[in-house]
GUVOTI-663093 format. One line per 4 residues: number of its first residue (from 0); their letters; for each residue z, x, y of N, C-alpha, C, O. Coordinates in steps of 0.1 Angstrom, whole numbers, plus 2048, in hexadecimal, padded with zeros to 3 digits. Each point is the difference from the previous one (the first is absolute). Last residue first. Example, Ala and Ser with C-alpha at 12.3 -4.5 7.8 and 13.67 -1.06 7.14 Angstrom:
<sedos>
1 = SA = 847 880 7EA 800 809 80B 808 7F8 80B 801 805 80B | 7FE 7FE 7BC 800 7F7 80C 800 809 80C 807 80A 800
</sedos>
This chain:
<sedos>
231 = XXXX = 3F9 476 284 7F0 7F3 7FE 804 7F8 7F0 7F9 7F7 7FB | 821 827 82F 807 7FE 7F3 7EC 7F6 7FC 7FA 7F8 807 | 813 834 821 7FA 7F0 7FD 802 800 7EF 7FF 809 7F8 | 80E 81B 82E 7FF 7FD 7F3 800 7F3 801 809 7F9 806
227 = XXXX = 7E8 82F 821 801 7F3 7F9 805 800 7F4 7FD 80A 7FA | 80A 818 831 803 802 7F2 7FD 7EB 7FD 808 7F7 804 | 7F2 832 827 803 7F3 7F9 7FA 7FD 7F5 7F4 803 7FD | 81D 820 82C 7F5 7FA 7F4 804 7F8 7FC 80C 7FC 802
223 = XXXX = 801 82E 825 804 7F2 7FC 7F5 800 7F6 7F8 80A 7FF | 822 821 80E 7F5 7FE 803 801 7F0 7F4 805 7FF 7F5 | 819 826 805 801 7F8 812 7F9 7F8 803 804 7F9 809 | 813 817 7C5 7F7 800 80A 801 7FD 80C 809 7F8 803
219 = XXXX = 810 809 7CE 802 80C 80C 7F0 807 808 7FA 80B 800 | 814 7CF 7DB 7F7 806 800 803 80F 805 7FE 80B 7FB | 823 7D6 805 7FD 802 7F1 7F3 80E 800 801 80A 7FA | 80A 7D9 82A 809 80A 801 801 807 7F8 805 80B 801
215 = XXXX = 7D9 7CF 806 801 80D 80E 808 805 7F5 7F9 804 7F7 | 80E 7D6 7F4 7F9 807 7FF 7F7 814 805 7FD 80A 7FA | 825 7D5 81A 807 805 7F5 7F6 80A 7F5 803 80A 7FC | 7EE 7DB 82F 807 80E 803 808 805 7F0 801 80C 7FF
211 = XXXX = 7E7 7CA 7FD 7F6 811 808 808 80D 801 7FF 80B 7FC | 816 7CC 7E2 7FE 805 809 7F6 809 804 7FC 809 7F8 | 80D 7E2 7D7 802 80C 809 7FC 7FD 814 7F3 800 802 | 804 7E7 7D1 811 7FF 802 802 805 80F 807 7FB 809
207 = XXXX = 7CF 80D 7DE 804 7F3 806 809 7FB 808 7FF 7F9 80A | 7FB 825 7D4 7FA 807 80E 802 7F6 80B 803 801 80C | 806 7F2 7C4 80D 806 803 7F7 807 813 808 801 80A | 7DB 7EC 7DB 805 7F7 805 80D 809 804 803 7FD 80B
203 = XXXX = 7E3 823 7E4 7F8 7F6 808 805 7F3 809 7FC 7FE 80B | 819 818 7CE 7FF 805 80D 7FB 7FD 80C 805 7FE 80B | 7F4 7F0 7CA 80F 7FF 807 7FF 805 80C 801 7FA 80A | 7D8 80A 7E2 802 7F0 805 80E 7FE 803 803 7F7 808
199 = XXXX = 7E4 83A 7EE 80B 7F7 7FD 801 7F3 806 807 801 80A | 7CE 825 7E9 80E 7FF 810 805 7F3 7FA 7F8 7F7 7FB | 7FE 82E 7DB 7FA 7F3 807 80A 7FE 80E 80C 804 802 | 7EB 823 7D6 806 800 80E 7F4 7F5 805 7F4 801 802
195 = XXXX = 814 80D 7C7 7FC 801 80D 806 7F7 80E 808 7F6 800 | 7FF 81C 7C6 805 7F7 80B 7F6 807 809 7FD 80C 7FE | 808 7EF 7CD 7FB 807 806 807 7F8 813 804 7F5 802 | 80B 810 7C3 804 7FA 80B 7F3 807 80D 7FF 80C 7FE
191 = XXXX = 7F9 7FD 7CB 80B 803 80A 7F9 7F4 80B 7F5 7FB 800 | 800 7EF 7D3 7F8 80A 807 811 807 80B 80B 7F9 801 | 7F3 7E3 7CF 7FE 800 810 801 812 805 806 809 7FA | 7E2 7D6 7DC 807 80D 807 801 7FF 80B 7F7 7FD 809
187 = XXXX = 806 7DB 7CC 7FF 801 811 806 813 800 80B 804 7FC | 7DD 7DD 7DF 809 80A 803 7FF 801 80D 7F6 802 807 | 800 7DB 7CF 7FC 806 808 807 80B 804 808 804 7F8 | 7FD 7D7 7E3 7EE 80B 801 801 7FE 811 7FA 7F8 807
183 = XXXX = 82B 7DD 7F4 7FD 814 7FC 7EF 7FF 800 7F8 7F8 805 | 82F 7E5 811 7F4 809 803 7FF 810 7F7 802 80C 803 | 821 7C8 80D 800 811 7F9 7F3 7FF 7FD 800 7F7 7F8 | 80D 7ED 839 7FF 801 7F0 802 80A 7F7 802 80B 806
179 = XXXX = 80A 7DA 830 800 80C 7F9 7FE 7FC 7EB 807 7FA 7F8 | 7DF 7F0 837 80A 7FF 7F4 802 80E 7F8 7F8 807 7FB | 7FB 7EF 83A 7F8 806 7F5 80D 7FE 7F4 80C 805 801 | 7EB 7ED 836 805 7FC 7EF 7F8 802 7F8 7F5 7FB 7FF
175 = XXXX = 80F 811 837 7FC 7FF 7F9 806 7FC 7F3 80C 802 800 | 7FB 806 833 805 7F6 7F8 7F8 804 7F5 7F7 7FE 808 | 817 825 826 7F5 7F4 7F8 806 7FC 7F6 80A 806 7FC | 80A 80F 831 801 802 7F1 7F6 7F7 7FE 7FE 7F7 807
171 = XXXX = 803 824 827 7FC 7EF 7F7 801 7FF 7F6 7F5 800 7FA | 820 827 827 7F6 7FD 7FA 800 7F4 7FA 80B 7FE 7FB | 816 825 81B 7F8 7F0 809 7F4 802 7F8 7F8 807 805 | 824 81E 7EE 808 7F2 7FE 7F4 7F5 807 7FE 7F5 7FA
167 = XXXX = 7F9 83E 7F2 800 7F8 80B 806 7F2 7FC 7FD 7FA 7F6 | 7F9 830 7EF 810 7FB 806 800 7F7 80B 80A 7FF 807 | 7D0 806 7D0 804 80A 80C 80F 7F5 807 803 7F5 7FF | 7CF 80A 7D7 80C 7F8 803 806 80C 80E 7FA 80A 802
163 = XXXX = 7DD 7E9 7D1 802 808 80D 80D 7FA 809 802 7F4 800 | 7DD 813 7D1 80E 7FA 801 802 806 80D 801 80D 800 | 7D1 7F3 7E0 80A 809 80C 808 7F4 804 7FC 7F4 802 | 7E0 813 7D0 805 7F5 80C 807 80A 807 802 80B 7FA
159 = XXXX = 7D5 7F8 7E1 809 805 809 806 7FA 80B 7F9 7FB 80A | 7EF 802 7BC 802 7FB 80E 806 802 80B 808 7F7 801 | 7DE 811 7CB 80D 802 807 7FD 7FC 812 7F6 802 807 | 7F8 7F4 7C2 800 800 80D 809 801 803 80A 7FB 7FC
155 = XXXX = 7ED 7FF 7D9 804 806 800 7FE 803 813 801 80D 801 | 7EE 7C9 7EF 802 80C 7F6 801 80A 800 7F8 805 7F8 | 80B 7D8 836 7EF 803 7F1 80D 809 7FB 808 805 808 | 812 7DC 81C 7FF 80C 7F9 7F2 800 7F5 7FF 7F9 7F6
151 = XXXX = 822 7EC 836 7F3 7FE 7F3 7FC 811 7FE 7FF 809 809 | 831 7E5 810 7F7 809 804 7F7 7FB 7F2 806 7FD 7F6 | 829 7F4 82A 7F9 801 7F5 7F4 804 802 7FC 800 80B | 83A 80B 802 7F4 7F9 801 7F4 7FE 7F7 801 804 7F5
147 = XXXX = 833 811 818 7FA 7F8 7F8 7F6 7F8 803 803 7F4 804 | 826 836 805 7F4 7F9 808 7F8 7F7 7F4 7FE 806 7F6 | 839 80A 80D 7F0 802 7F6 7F6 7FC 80B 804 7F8 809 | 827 825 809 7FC 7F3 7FF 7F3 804 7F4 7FA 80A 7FD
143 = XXXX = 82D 812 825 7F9 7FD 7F3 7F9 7F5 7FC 809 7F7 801 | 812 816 828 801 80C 7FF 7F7 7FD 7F1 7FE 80B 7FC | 7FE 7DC 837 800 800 7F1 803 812 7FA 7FC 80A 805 | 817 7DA 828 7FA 80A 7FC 7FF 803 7EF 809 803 7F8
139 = XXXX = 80A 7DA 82A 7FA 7FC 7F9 7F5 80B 7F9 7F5 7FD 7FB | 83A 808 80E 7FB 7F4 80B 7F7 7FE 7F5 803 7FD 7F5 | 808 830 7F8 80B 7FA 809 7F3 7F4 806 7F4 803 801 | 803 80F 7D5 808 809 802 809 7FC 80C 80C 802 7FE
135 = XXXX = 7DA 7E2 7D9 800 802 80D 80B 80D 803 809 801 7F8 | 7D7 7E6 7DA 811 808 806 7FD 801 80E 7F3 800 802 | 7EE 7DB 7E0 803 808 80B 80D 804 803 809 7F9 805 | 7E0 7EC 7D5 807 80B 800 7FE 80B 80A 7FE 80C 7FE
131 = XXXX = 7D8 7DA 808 80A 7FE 7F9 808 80C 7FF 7FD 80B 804 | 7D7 7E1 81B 809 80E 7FE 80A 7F2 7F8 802 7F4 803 | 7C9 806 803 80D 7FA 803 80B 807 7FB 7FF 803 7F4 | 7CA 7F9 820 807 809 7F3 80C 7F7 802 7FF 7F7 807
127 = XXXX = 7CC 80B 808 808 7FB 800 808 801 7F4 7FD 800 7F4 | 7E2 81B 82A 7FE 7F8 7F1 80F 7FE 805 807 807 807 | 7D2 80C 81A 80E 7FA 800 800 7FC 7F1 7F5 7FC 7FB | 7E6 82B 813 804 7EE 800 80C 7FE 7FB 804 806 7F5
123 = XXXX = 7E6 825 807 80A 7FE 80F 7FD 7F1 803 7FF 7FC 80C | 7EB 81C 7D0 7F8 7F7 807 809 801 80F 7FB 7FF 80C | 81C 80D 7CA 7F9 807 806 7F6 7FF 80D 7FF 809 808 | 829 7D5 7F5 7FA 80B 7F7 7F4 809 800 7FA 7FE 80B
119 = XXXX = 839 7F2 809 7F3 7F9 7FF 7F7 808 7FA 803 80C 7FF | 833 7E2 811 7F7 804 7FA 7EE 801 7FE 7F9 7F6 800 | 83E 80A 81D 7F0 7FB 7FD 7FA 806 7F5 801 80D 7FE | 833 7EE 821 7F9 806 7F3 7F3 7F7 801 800 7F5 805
115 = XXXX = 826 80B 818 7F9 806 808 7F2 7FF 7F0 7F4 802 802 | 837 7E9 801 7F3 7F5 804 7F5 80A 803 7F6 7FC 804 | 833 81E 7EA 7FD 7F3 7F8 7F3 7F8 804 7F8 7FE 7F7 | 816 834 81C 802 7F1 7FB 7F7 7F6 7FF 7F6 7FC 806
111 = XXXX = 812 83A 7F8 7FC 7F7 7FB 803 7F0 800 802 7F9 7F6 | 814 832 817 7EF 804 807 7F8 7F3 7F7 7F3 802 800 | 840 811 7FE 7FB 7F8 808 7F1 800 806 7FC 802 80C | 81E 819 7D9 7FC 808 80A 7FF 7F4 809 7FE 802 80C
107 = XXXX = 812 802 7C3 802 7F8 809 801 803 80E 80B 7FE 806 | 7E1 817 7D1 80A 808 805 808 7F9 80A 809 807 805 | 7D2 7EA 7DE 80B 804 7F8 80D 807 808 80C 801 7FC | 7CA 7DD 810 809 806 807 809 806 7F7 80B 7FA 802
103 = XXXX = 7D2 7EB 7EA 7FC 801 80C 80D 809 80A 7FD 7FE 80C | 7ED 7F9 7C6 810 806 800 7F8 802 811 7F8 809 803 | 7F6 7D8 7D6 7FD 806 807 80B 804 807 80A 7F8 7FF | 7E0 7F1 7D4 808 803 808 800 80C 80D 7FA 80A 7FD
99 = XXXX = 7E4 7CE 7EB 802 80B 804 80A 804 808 800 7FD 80C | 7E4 7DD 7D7 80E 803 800 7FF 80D 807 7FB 807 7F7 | 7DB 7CF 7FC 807 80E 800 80C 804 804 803 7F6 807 | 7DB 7DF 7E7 808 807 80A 806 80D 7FE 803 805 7F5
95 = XXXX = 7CA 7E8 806 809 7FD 7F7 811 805 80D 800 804 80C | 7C9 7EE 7F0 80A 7FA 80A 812 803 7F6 807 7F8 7FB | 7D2 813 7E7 7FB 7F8 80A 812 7FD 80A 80A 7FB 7FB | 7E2 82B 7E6 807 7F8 801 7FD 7FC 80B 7FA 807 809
91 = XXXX = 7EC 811 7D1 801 7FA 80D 80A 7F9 7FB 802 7FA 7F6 | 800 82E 7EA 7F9 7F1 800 803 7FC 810 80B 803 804 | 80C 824 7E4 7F1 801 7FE 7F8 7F2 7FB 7FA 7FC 7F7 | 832 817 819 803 7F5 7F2 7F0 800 7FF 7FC 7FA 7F6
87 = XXXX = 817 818 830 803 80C 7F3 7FD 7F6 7F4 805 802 7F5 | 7F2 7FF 845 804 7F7 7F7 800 809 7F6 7FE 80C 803 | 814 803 82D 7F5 7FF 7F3 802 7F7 7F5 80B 7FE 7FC | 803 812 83F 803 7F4 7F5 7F7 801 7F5 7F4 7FE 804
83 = XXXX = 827 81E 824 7F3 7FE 7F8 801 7F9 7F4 809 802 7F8 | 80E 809 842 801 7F9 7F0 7F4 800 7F9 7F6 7FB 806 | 81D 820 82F 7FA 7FF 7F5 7FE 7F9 7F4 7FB 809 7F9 | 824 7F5 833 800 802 7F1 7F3 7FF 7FD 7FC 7F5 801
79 = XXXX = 816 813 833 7F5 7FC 7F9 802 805 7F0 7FD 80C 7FD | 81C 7EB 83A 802 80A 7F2 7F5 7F7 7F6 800 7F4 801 | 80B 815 839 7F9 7FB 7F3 800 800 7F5 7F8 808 7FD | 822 804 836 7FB 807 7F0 7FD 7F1 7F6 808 7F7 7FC
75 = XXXX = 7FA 80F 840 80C 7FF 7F7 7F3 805 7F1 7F4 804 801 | 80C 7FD 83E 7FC 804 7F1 80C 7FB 7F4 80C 800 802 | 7F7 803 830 7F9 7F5 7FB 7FA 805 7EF 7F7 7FA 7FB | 82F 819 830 7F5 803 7F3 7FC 7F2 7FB 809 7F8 7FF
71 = XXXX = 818 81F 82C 7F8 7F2 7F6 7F7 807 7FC 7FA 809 805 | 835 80D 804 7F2 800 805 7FD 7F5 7F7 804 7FC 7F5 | 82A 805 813 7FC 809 807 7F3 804 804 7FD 806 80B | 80F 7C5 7F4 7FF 80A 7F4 7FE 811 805 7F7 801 808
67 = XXXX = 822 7CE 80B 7F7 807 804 800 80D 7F4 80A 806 7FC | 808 7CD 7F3 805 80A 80A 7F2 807 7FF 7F8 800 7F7 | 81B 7E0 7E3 7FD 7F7 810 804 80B 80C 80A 7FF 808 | 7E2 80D 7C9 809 7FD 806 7FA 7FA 80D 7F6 800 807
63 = XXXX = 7EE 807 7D7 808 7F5 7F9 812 7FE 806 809 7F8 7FC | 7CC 82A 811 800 7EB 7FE 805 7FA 7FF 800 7F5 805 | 803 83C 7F3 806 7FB 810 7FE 7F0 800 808 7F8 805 | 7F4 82B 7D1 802 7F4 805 804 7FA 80A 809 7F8 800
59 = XXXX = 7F3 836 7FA 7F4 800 7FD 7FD 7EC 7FB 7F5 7FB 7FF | 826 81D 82D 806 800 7F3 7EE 7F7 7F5 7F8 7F9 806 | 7F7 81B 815 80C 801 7FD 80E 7F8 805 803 800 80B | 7C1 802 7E2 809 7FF 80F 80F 805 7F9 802 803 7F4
55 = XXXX = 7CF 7FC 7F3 808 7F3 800 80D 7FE 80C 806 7F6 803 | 7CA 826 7FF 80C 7FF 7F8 803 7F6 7FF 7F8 7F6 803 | 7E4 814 816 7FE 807 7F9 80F 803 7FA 803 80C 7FE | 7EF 7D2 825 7F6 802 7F2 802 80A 7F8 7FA 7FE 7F5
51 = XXXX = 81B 7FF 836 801 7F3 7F6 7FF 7FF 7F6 808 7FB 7F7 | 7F1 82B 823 80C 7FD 7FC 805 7F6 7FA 80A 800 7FA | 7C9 80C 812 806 80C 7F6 80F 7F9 7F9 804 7FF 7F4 | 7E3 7ED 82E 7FE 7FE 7F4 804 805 7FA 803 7FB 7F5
47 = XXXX = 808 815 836 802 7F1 7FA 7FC 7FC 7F0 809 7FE 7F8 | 7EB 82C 81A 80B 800 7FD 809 7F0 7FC 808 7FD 7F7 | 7C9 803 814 802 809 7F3 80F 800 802 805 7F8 7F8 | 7F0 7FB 833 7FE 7F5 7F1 801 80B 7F6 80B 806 802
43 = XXXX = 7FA 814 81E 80A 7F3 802 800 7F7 7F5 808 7FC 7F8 | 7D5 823 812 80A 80D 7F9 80E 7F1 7FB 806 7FE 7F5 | 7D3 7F5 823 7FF 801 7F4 80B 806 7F8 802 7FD 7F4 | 7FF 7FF 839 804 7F6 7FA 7FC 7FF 7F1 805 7F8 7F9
39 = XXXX = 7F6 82D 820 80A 802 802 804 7F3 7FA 80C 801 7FB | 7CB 80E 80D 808 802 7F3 809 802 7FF 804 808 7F8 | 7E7 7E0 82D 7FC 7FF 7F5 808 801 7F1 803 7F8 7F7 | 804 81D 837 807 7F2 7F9 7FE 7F9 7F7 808 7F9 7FA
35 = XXXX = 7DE 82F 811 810 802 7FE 806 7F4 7FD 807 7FF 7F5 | 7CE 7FC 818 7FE 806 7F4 80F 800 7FA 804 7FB 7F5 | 7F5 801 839 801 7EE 7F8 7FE 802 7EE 803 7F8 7F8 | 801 82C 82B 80D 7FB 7FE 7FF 7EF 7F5 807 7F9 7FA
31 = XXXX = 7D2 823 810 80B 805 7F7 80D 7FC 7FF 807 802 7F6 | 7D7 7EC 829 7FD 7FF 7EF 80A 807 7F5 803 7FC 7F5 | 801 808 83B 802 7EF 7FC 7FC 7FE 7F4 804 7F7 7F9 | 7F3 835 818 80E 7FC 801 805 7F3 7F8 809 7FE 7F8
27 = XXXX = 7C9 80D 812 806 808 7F5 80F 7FC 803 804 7F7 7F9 | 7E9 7F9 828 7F9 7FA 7F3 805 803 7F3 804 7F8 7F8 | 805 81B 830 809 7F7 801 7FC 7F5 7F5 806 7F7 7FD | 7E1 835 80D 80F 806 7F6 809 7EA 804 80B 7FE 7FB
23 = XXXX = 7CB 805 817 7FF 801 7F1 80C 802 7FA 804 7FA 7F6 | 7F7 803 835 7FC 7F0 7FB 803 800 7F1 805 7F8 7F8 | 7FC 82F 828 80D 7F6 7FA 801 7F7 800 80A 7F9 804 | 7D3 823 7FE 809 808 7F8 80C 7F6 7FD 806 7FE 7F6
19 = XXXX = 7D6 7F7 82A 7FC 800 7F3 80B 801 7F4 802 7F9 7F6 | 806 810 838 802 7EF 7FB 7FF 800 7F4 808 7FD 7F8 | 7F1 82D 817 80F 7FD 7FE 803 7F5 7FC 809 7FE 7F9 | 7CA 80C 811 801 809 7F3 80F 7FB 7FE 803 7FC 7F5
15 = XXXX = 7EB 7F7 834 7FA 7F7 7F4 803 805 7F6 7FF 7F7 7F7 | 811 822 82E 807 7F3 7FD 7F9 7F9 7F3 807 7FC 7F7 | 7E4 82C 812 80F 807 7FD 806 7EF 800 804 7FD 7F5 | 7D3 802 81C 7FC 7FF 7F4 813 808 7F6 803 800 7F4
11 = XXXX = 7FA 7FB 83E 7FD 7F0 7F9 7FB 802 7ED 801 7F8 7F8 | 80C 82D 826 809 7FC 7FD 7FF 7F1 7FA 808 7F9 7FA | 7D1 826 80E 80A 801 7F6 80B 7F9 801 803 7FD 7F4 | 7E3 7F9 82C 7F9 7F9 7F3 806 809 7F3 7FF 7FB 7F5
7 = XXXX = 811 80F 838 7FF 7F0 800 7FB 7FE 7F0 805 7F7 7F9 | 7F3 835 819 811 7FF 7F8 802 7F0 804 80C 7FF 802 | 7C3 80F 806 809 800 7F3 80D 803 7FB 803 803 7F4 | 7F2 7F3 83A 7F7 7F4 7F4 807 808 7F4 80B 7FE 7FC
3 = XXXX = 804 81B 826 806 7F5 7FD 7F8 7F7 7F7 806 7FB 7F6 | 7E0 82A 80F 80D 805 7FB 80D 7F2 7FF 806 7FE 7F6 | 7CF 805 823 7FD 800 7F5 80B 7FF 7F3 7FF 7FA 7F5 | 807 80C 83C 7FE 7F2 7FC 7FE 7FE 7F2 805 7F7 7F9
</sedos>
């Protein structure tokens, strides 16, 4: 008798141990698989971002055709002049004008137009300029222009402005009037060309254009998302 009791209460403590066992491995299970999908959608976004964000796509102007692009890239190039303005006549000038030529595309690469150009000065406040003797290389792609704005000067003071401009077409030309004058005691040096990687307002709206599934195909994904661009 003694003997059935305790093969009754081993096999009850052999079940409670088995439940036990596969409460947990079904715990462990559901966590690892949810761990897995986890990084399986992180792995997803990063390659998304990667792909948007991290070029300009191919053909490297797909915006500007009316067709599905082999890969979308949202990225386009910045280009940033350097200008230093000194007075040399060793007396304040008050509000005087200035002349600075500027060779914004020698190679007519197309990376410069016209409405894209800004000025501003060290501060990275807007100053207001007005382009003369503009050569163009094709449409509205500047290939040289003067920039002419005006700037107050103490005695022998120098001053740093940046000339900034990029191949994007959908931008807001501004209106400014700045009278062109001759202007001496000073010197403008212009500095090399510097560029960085801004996401494109063309593109942006050229994404637009695009279809889910056209999008889908570019990527070479399975897995759905959704993509806002809002114009403000």
């Amino acid at each position: 008798m003694t003997s059935h009791v305790d093969l009754a209460v081993s096999v009850g403590l052999f079940l409670t141990f088995v439940a036990v066992l596969f409460v947990y491995m079904t715990s462990f299970l559901s966590s690892y698989y949810g761990l897995k999908t986890t990084s399986e959608l992180r792995t997803l976004a990063y390659d998304i971002f990667n792909t948007m964000f991290g070029g300009k796509g191919v053909p490297s102007n797909w915006e500007i055709y009316n067709r599905v692009p082999v890969r979308v890239g949202l990225i386009t190039d910045l280009h940033r002049i350097p200008v230093n303005i000194t007075e040399t006549g060793g007396s304040d000038r008050g509000n005087i004008t200035v002349n600075v030529s500027i060779s914004f595309d020698a190679s007519c690469s197309s990376k410069a137009w016209n409405d894209s150009v800004r000025l501003y000065n060290s501060s990275y406040s807007k100053v207001e300029f007005q382009l003369y003797n503009q050569t163009f290389c094709s449409e509205n792609f500047l290939q040289t222009a003067d920039v002419v704005f005006n700037v107050s000067l103490n005695a022998s003071q120098n001053k740093l402005f940046f000339v900034y401009f990029s191949p994007q077409r959908n931008i807001t030309p501004v209106s400014y009037s700045v009278v062109f004058t001759n202007t001496t005691d000073y010197t403008a040096q212009v500095y090399p060309e510097e560029k960085f990687n801004i996401v494109s307002v063309d593109k942006l709206k050229g994404l637009r254009n695009l279809n889910y599934d056209e999008v889908i195909r570019t990527l070479g994904i399975e897995y759905k998302f959704k993509v806002e661009v809002s114009e403000s």
